[in-house]
C-alpha positions in Angstrom: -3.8 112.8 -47.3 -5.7 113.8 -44.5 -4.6 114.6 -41.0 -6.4 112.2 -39.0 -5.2 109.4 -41.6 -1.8 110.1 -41.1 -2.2 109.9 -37.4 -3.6 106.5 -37.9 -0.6 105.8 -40.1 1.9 107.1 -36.9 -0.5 104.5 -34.7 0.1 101.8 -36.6 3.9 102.1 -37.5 4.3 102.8 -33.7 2.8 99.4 -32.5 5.5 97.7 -34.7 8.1 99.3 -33.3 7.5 97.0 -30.5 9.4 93.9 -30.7 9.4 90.8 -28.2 8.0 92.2 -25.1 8.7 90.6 -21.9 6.5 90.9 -19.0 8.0 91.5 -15.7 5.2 91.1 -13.1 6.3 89.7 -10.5 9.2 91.7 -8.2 11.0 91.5 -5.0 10.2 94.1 -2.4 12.5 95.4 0.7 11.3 97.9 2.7 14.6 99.7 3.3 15.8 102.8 5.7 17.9 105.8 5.1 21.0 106.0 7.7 24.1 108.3 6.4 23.2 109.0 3.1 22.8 104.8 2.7 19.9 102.6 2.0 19.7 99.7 4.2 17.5 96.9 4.3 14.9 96.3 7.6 13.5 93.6 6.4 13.5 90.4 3.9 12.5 90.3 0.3 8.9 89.5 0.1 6.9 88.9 -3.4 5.4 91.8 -5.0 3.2 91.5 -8.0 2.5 94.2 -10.5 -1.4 95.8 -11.2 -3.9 98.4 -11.2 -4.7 97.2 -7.4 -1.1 96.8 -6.3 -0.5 98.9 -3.6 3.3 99.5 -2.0 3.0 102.3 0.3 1.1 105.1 1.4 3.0 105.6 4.6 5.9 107.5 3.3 8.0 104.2 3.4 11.0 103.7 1.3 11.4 100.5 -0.7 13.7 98.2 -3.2 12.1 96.5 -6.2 14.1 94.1 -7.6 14.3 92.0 -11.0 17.1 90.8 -13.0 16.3 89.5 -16.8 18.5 87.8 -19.1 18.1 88.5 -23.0 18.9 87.3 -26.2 20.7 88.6 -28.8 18.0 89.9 -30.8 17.6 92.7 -28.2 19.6 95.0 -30.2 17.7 98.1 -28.7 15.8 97.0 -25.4 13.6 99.3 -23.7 12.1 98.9 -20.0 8.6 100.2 -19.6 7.5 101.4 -15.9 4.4 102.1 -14.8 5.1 103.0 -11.2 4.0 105.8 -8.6 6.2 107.9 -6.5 9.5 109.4 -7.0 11.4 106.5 -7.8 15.7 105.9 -8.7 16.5 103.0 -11.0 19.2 101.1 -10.4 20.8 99.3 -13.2 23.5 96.4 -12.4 24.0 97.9 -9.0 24.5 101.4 -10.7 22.3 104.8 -10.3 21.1 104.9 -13.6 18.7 107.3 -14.0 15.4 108.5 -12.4 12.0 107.9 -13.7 10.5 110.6 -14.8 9.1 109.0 -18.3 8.0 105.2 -18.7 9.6 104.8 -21.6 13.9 104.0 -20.1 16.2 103.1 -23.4 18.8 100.6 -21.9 22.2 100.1 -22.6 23.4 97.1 -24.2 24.8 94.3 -21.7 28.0 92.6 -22.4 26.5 89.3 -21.7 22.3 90.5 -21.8 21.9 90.4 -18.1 20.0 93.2 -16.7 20.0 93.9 -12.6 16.8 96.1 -12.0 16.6 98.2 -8.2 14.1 100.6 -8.4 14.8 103.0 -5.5 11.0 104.0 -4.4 10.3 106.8 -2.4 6.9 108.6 -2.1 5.6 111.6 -3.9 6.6 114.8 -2.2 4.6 117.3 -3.9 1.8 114.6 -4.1 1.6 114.1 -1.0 1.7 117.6 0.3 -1.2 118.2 -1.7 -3.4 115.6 -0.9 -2.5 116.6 3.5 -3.8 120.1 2.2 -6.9 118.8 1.1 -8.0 115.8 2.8 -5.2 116.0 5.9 -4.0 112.8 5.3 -0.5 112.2 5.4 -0.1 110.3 1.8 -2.0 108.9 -0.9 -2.0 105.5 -2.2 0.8 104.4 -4.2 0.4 101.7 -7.3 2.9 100.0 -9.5 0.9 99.1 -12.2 3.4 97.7 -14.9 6.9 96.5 -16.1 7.9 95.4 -19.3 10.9 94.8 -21.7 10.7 95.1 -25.3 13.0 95.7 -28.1 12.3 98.7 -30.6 12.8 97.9 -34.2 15.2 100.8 -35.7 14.0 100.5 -39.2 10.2 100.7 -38.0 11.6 103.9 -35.6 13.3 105.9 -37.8 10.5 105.8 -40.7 7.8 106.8 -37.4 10.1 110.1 -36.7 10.6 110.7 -40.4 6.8 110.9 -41.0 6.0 112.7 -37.7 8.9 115.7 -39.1 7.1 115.7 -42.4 3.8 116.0 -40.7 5.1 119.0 -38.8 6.7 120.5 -42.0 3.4 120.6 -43.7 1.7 122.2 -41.2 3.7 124.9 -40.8 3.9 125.7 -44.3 1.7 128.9 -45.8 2.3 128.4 -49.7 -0.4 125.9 -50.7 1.2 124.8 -53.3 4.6 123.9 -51.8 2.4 122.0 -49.2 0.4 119.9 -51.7 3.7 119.1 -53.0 5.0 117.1 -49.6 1.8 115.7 -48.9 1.7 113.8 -52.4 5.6 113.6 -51.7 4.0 112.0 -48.0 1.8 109.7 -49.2 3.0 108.3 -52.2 5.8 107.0 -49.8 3.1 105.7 -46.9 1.8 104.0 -49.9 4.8 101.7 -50.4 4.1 100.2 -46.8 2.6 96.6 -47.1 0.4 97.0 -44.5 -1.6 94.0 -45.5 1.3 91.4 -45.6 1.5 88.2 -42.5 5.4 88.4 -43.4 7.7 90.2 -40.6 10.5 90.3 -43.2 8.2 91.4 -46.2 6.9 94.4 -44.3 10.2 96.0 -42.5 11.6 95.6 -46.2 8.5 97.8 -47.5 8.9 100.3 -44.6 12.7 101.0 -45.4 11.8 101.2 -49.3 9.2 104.0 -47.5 11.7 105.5 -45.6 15.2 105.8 -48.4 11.9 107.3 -50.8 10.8 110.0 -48.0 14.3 110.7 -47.3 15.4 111.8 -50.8 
């Protein structure tokens, strides 16, 4: 099987993966101020809608966003998706929780599936330093371009890693016959994916048949 087919396989086994996504465009924005190691708010909550235009600061202002979600119980591994500029601190049910330096933020599960977003948003440092060295402006443009929940499907996840290992296996293999070997090994277990089926259940029963084969 060739490379590029297999990375078409990984595309399509990854866009399963994503279950039940939620949308969370509209936010709540505070401008806030730093006093004693504390963030405290200077003005009201005001409505703040997510996009490739939407603007929060290039200033060097400090901000709140803030969202709160309630999901159901076939969340069994949310996920919150940020798309946001800046050097930003989420906040998760009042709590630091971690800061955002990837998009993709694996949450924890909720005893009762309420989730209290803060995203503590500051501006780029290093950004902005640059952009005073080259166009001696103080600091660019900031956007927030997307939120979203989802849910990642295990059985779809664990079958995209296995392949992606394989893939890696093969190509770091010399002996040519060893690597034909786990590439028929490879496909013959893509090949018991139904791809082509309208049923949910029918095709996350194929993909673990795929993965218990490619995991012998």
């Amino acid at each position: 099987m060739l490379p590029d087919r297999i990375d078409l396989i990984l595309r399509d086994l990854k866009k399963i993966t994503f279950e039940h996504k939620i949308s969370l465009k509209e936010w709540k924005i505070q401008e806030i101020k730093k006093e004693n190691n504390k963030y405290n708010p200077i003005e009201e909550k005001n409505n703040f809608l997510t996009g490739n235009q939407s603007f929060w600061d290039n200033t060097g202002k400090i901000f709140f966003f803030l969202n709160k979600v309630k999901l159901d119980n076939k969340y069994n591994n949310p996920y919150l998706y940020l798309d946001i500029d800046g050097e930003c601190t989420l906040y998760l049910n009042n709590k630091v929780y971690r800061g955002i330096n990837e998009r993709e933020i694996k949450l924890p599960i909720s005893n009762d599936n309420t989730y209290h977003f803060k995203i503590l948003a500051t501006h780029d440092v290093h950004l902005a330093a640059k952009h005073q060295r080259m166009y001696n402006k103080p600091y660019p443009p900031h956007l927030f371009r997307k939120a979203y929940i989802y849910n990642k499907n295990q059985d779809v996840e664990k079958l995209y890693i296995l392949i992606k290992n394989i893939k890696k296996t093969i190509a770091s293999i010399d002996d040519k016959k060893k690597k034909k070997t786990l590439e028929n090994i490879m496909e013959d277990g893509i090949k018991k994916i139904n791809f082509f089926t309208s049923n949910k259940n029918v095709l996350i029963e194929s993909i673990n048949t795929s993965y218990k084969f490619l995991k012998k």
